[in-house]
ROSE-4610 file (N, C-alpha, C; in Angstrom, 1 decimal, always signed):
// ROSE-4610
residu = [X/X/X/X/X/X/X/X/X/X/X/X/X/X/X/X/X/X/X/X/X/X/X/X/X/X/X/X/X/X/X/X/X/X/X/X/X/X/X/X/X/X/X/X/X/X/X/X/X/X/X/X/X/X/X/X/X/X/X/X/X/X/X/X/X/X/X/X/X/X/X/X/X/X/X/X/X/X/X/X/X/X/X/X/X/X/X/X/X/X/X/X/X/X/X/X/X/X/X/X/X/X/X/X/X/X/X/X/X/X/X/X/X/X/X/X/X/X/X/X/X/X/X/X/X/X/X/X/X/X/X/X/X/X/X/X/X/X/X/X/X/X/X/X/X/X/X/X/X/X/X/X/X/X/X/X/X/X/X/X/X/X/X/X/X/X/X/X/X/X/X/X/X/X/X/X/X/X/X/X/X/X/X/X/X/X/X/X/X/X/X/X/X/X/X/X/X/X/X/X/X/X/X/X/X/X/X/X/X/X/X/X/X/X/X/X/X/X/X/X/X/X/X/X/X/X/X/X/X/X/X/X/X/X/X/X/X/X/X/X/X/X/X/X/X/X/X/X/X/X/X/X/X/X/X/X/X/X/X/X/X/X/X/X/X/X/X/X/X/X/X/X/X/X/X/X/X/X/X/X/X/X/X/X/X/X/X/X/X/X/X/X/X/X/X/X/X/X/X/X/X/X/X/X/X/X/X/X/X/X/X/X/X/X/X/X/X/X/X/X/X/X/X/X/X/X/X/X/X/X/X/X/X/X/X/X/X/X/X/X/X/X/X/X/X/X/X/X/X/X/X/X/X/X/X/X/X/X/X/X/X/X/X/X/X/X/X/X/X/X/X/X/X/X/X/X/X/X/X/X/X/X/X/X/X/X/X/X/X/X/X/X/X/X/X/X/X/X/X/X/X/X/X/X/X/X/X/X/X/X/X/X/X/X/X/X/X/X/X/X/X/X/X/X/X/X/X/X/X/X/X/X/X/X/X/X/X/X/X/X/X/X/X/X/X/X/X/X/X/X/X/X/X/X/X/X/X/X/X/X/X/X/X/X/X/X/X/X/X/X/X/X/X/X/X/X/X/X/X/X/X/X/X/X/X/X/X/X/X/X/X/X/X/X/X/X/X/X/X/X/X/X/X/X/X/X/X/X/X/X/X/X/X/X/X/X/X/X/X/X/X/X/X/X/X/X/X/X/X/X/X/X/X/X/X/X/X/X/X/X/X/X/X/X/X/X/X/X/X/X/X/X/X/X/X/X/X/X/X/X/X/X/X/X/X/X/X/X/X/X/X/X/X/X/X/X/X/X/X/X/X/X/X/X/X/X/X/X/X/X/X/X/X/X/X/X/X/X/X/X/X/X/X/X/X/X/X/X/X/X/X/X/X/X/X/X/X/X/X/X/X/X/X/X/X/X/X/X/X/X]
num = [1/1/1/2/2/2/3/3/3/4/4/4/5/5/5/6/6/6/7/7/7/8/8/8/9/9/9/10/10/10/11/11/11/12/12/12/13/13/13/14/14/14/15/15/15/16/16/16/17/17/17/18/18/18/19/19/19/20/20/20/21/21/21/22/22/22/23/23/23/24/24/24/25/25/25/26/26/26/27/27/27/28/28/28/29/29/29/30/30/30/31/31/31/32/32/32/33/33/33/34/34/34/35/35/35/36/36/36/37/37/37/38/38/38/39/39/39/40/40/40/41/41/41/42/42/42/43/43/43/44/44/44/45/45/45/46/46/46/47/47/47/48/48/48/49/49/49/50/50/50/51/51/51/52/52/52/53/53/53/54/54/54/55/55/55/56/56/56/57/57/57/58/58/58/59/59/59/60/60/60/61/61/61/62/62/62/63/63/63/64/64/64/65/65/65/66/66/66/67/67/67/68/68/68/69/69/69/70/70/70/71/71/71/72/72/72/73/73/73/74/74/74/75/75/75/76/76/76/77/77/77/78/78/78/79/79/79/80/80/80/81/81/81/82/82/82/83/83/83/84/84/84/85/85/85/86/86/86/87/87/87/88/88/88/89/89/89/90/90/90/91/91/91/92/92/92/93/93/93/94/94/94/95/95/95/96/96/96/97/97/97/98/98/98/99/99/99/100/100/100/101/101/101/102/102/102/103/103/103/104/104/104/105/105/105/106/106/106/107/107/107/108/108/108/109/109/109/110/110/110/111/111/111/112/112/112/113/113/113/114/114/114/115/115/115/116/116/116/117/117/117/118/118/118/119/119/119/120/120/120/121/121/121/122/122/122/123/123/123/124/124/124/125/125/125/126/126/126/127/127/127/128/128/128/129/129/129/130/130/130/131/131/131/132/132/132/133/133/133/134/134/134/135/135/135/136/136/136/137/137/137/138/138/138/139/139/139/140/140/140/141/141/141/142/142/142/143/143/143/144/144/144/145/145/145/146/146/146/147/147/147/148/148/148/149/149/149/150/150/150/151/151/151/152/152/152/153/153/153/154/154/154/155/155/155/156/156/156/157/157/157/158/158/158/159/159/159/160/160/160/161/161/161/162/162/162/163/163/163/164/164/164/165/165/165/166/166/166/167/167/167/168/168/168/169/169/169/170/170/170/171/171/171/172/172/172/173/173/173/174/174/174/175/175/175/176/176/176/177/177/177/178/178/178/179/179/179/180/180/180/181/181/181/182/182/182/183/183/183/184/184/184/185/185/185/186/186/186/187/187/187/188/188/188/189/189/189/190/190/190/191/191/191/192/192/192/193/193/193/194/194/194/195/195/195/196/196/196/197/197/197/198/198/198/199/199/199/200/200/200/201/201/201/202/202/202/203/203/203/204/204/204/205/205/205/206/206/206/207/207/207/208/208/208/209/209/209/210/210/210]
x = [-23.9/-24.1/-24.1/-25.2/-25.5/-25.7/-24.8/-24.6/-25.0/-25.7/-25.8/-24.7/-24.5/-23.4/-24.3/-22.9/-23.3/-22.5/-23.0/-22.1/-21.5/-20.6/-19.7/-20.0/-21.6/-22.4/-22.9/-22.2/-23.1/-24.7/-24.9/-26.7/-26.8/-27.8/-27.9/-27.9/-27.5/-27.3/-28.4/-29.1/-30.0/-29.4/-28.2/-27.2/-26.6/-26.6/-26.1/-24.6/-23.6/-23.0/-22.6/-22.1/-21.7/-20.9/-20.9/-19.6/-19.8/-18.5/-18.4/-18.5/-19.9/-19.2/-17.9/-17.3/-16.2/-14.9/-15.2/-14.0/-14.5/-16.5/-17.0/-17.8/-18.1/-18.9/-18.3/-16.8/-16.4/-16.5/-16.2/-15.8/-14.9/-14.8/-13.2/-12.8/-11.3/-10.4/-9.4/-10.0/-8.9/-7.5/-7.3/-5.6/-4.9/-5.2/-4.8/-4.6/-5.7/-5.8/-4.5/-4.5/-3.9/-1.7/-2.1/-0.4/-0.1/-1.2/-0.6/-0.7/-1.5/-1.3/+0.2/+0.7/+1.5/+2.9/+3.0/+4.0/+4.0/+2.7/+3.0/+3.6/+3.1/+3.6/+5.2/+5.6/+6.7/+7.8/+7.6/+7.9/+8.0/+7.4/+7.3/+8.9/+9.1/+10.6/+12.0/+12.5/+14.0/+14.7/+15.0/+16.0/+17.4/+17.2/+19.0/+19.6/+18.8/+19.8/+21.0/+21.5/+22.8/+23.2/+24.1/+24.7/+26.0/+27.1/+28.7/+28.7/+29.6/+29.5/+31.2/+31.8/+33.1/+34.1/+34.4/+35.4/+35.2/+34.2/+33.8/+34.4/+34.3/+34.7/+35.9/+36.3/+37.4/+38.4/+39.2/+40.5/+41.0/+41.7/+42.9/+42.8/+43.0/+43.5/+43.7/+45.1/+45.5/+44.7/+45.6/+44.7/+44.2/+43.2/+43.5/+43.9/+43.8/+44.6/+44.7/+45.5/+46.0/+44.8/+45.5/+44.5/+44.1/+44.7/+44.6/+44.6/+44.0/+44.4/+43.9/+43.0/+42.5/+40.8/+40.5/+39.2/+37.6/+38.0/+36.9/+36.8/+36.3/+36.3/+37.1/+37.5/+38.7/+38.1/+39.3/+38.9/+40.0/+39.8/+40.6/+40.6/+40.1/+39.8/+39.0/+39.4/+38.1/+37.0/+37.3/+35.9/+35.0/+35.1/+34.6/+33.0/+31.6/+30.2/+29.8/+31.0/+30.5/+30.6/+31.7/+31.9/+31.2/+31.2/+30.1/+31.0/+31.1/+31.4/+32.2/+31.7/+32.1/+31.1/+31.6/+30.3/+29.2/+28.4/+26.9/+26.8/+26.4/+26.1/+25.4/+25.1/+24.3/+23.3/+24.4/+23.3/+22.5/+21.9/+21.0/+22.4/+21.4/+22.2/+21.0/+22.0/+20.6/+20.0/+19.4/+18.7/+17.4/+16.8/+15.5/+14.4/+13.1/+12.3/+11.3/+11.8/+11.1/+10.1/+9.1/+8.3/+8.0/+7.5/+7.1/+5.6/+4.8/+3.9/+2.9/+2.6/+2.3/+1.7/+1.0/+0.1/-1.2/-1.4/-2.8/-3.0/-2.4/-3.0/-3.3/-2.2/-2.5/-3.4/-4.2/-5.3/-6.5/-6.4/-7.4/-7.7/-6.8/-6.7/-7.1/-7.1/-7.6/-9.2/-9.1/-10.9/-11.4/-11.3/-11.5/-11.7/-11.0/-11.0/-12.0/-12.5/-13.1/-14.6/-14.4/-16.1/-16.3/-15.5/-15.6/-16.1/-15.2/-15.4/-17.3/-17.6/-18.7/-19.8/-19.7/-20.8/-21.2/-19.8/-19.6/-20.7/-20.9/-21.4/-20.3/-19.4/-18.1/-17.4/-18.1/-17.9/-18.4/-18.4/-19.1/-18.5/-19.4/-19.1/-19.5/-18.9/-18.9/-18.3/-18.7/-18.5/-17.4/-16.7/-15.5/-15.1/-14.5/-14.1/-13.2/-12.8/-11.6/-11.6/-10.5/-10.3/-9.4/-9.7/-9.8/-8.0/-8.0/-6.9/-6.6/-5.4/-5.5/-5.4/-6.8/-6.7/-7.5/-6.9/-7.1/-8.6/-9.1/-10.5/-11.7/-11.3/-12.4/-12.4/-11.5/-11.1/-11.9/-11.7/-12.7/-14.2/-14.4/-15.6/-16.3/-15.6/-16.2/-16.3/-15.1/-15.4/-16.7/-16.8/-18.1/-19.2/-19.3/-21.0/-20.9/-20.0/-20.2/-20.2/-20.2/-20.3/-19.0/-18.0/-16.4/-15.3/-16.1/-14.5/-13.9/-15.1/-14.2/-13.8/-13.8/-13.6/-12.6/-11.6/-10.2/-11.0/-11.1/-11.3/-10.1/-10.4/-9.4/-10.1/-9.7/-10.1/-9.4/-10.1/-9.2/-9.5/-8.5/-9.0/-8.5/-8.9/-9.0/-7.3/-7.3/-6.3/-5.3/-3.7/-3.2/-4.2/-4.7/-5.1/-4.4/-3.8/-3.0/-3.7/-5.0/-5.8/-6.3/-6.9/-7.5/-6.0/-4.9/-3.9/-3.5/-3.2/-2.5/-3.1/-4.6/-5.6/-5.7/-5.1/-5.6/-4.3/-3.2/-1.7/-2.0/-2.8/-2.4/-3.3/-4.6/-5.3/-5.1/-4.9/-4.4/-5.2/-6.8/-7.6/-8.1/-7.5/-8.0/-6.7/-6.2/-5.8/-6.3/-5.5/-5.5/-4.6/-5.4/-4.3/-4.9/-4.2/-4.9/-5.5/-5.6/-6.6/-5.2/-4.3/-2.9/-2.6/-2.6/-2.3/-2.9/-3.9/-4.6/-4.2/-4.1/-3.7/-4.6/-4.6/-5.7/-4.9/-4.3/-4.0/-4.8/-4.8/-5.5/-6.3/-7.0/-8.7/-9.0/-8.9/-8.7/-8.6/-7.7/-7.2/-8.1/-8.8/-9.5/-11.3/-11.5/-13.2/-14.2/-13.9/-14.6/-14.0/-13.9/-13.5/-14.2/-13.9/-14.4/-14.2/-14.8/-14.1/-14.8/-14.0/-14.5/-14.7/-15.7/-16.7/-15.4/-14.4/-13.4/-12.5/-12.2/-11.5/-11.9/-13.3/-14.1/-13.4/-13.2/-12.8/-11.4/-10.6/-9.2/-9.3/-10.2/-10.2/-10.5/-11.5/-12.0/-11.0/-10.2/-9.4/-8.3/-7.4/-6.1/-6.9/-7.6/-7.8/-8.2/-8.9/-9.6/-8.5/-6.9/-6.3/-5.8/-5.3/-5.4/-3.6]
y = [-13.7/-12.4/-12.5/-11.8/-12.3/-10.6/-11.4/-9.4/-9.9/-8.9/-9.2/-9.2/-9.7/-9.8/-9.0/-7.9/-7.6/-7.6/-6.5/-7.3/-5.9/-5.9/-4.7/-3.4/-3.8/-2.3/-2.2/-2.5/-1.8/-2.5/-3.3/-4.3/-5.9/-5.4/-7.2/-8.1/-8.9/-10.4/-11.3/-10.9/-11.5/-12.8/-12.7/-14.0/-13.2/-14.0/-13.3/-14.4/-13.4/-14.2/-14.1/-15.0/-15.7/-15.3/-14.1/-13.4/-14.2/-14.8/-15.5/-14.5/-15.0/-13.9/-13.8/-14.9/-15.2/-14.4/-13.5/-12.8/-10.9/-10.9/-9.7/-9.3/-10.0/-10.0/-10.1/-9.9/-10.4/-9.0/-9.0/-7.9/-7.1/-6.2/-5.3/-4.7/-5.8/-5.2/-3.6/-2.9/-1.2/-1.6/-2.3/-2.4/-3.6/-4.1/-5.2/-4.4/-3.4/-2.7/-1.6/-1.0/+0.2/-0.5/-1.9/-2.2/-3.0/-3.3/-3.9/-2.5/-1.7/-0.5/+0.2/+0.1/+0.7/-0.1/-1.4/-1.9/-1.6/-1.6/-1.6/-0.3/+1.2/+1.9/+2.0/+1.0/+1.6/+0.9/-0.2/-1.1/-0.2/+0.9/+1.8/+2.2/+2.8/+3.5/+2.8/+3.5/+2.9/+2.4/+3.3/+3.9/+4.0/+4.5/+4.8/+6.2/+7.1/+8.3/+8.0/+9.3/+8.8/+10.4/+11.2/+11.8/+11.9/+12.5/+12.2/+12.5/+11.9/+12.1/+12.7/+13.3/+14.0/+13.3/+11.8/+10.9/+10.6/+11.0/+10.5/+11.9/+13.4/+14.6/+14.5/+14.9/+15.7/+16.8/+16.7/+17.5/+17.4/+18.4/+18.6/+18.1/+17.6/+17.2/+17.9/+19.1/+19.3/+20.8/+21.3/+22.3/+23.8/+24.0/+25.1/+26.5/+27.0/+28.3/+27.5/+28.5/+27.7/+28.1/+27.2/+26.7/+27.6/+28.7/+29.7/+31.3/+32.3/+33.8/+34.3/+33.4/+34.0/+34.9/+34.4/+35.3/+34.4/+33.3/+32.3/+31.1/+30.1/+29.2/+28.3/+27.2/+26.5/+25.4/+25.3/+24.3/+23.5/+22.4/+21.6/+21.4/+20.4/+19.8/+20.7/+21.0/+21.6/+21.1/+19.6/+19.0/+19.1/+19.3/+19.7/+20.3/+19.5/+19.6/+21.3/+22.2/+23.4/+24.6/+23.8/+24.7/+24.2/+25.3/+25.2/+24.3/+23.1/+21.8/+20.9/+20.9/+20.3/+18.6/+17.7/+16.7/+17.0/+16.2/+15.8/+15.5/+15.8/+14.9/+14.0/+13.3/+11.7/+12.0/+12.2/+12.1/+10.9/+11.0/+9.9/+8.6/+7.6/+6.3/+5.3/+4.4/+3.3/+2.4/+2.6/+1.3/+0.9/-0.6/-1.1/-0.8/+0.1/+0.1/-1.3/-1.5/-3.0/-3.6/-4.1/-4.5/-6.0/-6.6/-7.6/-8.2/-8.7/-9.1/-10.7/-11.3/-12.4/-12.6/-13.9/-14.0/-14.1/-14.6/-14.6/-13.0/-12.3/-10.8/-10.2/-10.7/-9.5/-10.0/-11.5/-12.0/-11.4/-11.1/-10.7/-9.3/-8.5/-7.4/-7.0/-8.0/-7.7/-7.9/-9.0/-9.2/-8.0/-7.4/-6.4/-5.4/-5.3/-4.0/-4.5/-5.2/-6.0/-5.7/-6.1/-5.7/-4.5/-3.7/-2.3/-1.7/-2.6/-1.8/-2.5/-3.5/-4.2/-3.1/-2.6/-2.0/-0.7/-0.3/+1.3/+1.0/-0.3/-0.6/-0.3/-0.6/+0.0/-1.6/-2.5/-3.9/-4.2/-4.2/-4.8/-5.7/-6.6/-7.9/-7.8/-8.2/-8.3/-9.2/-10.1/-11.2/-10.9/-12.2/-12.0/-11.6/-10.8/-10.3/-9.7/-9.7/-9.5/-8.7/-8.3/-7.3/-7.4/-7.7/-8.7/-7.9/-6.7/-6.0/-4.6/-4.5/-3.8/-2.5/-1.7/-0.4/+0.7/+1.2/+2.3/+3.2/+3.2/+3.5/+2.8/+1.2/+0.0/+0.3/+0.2/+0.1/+1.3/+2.5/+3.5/+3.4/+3.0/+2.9/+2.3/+0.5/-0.3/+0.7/+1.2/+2.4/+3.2/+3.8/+4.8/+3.9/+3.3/+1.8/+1.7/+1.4/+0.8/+2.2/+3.3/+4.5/+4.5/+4.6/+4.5/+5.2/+5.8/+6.8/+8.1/+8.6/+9.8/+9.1/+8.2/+7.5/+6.4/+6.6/+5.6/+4.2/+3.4/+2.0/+1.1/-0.4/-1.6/-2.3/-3.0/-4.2/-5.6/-6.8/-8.1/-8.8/-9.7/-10.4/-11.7/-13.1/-14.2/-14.8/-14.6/-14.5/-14.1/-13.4/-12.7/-12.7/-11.5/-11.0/-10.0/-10.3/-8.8/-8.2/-8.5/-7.7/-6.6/-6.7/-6.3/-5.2/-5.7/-5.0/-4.4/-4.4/-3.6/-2.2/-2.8/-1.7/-0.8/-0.9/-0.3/+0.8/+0.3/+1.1/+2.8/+3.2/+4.5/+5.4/+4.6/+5.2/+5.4/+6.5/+6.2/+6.5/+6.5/+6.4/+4.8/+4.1/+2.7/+1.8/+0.7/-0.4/-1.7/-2.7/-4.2/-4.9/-5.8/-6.7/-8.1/-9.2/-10.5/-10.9/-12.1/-11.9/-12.2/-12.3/-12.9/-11.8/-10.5/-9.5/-8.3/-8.6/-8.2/-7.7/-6.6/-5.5/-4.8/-4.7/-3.8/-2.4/-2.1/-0.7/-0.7/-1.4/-1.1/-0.7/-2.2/-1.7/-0.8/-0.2/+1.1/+2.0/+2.0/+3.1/+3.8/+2.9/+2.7/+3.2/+4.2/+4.2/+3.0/+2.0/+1.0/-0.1/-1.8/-2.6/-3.2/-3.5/-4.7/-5.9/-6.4/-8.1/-8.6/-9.6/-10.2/-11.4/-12.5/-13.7/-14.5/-14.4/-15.8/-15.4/-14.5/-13.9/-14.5/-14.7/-14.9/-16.1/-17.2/-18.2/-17.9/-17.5/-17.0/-16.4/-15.2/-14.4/-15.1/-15.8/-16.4/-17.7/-18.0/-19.0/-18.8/-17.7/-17.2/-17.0/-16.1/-15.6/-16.6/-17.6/-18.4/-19.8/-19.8/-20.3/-20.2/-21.7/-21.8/-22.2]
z = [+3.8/+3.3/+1.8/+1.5/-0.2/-1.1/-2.1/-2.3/-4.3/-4.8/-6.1/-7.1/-8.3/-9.3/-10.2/-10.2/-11.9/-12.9/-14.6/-15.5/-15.4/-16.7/-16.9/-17.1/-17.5/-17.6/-16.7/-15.1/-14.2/-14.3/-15.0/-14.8/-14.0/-13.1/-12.6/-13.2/-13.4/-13.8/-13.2/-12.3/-11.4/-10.4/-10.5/-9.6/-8.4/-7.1/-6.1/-5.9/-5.1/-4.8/-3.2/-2.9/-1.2/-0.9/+0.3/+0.8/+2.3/+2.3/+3.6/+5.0/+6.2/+6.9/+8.0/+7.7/+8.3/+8.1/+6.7/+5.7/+5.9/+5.7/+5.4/+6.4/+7.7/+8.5/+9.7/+9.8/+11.7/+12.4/+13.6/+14.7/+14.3/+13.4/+13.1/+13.8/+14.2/+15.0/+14.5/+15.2/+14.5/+14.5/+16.0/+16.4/+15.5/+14.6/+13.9/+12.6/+11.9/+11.1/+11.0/+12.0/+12.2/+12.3/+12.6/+13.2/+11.6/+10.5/+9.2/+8.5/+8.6/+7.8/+8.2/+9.5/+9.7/+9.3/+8.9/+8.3/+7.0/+5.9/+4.7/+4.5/+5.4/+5.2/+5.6/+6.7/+6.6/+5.5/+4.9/+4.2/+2.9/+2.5/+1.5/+1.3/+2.6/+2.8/+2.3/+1.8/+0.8/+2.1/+3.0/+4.3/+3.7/+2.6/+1.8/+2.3/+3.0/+3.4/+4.2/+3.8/+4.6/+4.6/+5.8/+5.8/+6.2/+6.1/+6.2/+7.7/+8.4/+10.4/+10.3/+11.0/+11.0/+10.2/+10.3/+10.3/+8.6/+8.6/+6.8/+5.9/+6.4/+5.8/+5.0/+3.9/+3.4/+4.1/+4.6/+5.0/+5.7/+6.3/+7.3/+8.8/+9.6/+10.7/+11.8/+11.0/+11.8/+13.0/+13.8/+14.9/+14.5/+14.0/+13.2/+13.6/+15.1/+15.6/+17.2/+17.8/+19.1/+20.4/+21.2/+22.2/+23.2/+23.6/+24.3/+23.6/+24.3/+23.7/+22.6/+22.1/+20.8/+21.3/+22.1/+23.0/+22.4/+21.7/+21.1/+22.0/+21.4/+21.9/+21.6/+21.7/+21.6/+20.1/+19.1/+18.0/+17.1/+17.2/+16.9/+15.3/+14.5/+13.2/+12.4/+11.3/+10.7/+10.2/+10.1/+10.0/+11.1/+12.0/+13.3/+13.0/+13.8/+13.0/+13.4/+14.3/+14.5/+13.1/+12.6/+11.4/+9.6/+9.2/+7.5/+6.9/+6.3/+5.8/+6.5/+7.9/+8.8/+9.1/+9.7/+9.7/+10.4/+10.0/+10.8/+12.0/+13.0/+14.3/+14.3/+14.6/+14.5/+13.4/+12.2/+10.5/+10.7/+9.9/+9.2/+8.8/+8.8/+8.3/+7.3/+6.2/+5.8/+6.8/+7.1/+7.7/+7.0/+7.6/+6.9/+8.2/+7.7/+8.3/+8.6/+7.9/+8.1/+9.3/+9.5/+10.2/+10.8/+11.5/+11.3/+12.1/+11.5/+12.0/+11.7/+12.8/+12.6/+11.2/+10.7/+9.3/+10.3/+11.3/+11.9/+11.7/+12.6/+12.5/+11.4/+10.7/+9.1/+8.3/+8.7/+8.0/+9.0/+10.2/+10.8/+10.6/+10.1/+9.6/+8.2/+7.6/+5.6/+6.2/+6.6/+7.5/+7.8/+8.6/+9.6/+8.4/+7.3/+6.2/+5.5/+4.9/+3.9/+4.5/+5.9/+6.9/+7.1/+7.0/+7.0/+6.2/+5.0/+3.4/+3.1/+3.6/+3.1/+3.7/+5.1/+6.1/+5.4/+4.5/+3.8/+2.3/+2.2/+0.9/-0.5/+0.0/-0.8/-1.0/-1.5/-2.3/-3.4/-4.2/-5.8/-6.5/-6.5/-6.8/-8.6/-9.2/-10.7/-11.5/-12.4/-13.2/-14.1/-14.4/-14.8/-16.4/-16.5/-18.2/-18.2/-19.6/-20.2/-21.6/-22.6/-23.4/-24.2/-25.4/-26.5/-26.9/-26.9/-26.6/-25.6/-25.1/-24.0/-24.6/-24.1/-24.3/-23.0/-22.6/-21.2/-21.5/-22.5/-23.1/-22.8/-22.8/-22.7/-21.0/-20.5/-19.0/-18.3/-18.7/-17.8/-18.4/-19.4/-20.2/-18.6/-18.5/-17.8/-16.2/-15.8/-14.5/-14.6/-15.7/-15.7/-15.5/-16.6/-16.4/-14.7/-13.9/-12.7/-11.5/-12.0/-11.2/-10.8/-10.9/-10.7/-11.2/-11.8/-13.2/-12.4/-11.2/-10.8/-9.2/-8.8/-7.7/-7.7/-6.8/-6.1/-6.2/-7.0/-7.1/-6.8/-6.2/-6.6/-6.9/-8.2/-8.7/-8.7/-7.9/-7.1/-8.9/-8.9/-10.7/-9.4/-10.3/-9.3/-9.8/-11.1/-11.8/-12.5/-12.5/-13.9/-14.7/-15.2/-16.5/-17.2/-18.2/-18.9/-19.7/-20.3/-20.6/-20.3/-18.4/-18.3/-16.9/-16.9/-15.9/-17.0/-18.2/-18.9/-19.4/-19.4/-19.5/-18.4/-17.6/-16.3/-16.1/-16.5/-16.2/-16.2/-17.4/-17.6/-16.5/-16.2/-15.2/-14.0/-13.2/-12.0/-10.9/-11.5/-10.2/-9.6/-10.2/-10.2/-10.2/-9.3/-9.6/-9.5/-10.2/-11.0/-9.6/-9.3/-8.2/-8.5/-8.3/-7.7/-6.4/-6.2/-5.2/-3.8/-4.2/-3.5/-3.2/-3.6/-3.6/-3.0/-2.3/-1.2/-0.2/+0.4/+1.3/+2.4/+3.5/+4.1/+4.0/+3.6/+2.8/+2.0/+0.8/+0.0/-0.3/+0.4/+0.9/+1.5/+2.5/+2.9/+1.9/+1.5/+0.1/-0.6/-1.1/-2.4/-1.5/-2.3/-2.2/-3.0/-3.6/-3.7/-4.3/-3.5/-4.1/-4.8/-6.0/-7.5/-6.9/-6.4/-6.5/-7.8/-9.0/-9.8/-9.5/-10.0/-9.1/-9.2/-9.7/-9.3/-8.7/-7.9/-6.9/-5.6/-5.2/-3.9/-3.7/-4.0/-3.7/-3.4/-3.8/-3.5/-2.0/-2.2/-1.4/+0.4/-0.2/+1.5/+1.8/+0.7/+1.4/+1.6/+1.2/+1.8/+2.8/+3.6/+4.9/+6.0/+5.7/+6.2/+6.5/+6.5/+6.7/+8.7/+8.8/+9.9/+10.3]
């Protein structure tokens, strides 16, 4: 699959580059998609809540009116979860939502996003550059040239660049990733991925691992 390279202004270069279709071209599996999306999301979650359960409460112990003749119901403790600052019944606790899934699947799953995103025409391949210093100006400049400034972009760099990540921080229609740093969240996410030309190599050989 041969997709054109362009430059920062959004103009052909007249060079095409080589999307493996091994990475942009397989069978996209939904259920691979759908079970790494659903880790990263749950991976988001702190799981720090916590609510107090009876035994954790502040106070008295002892019976608060007696056991018969009062024409109510019967009640012992005042921490008791019937009464207003009494505990929680099975509150919340921390736990880790945590997920797990094989590296085959979650590579068959960036696949599966990448082929999706390629069929949407929502890939743009673009030559590598940088910014001489970082400013959030140069950065949407290059978004607008490429049809991008009002649209959820990700941009893969092949390598750290702080030029061009630092530039990016204040914008928050667009992020800066490596190519290591690859997500089928993301891709998904994002209405159009940037791959820059030294990324591709990264990109088809993390996935293309056996």
């Amino acid at each position: 699959m041969k997709i054109a390279v362009l430059d920062i202004k959004g103009k052909d270069t007249g060079r095409k580059a080589n999307l493996s279709d091994d990475v942009f071209a397989i069978e996209p599996n939904d259920h691979a998609v759908y079970l790494d999306v659903k880790q990263y999301l749950a991976h988001q979650r702190q799981g720090t809540h916590k609510a107090k359960e009876r035994a954790e409460i502040a106070g008295s112990t002892r019976k608060i009116k007696k056991q018969k003749g009062t024409g109510t119901a019967r009640a012992g403790s005042i921490k008791s979860p019937v009464f207003r600052g009494g505990g929680r019944i099975f509150g919340p606790r921390p736990r880790d939502y945590g997920q797990k899934l094989n590296k085959n699947l979650k590579r068959l799953a960036r696949k599966s996003a990448l082929t999706l995103k390629a069929k949407e025409n929502g890939i743009l391949v673009v030559e590598d550059f940088d910014f001489d210093t970082p400013k959030t100006k140069d950065f949407i400049e290059v978004l607008r040239t490429l049809g991008l400034e009002n649209k959820k972009s990700l941009i893969v760099l092949g390598d750290s660049n702080k030029g061009v990540y630092l530039s990016s921080r204040n914008f928050k229609g667009s992020e800066v990733i490596t190519n290591s740093e690859l997500s089928t969240y993301k891709i998904l996410h994002a209405n159009s991925v940037v791959l820059l030309e030294s990324s591709l190599e990264g990109i088809e050989s993390n996935l293309n691992k056996q």
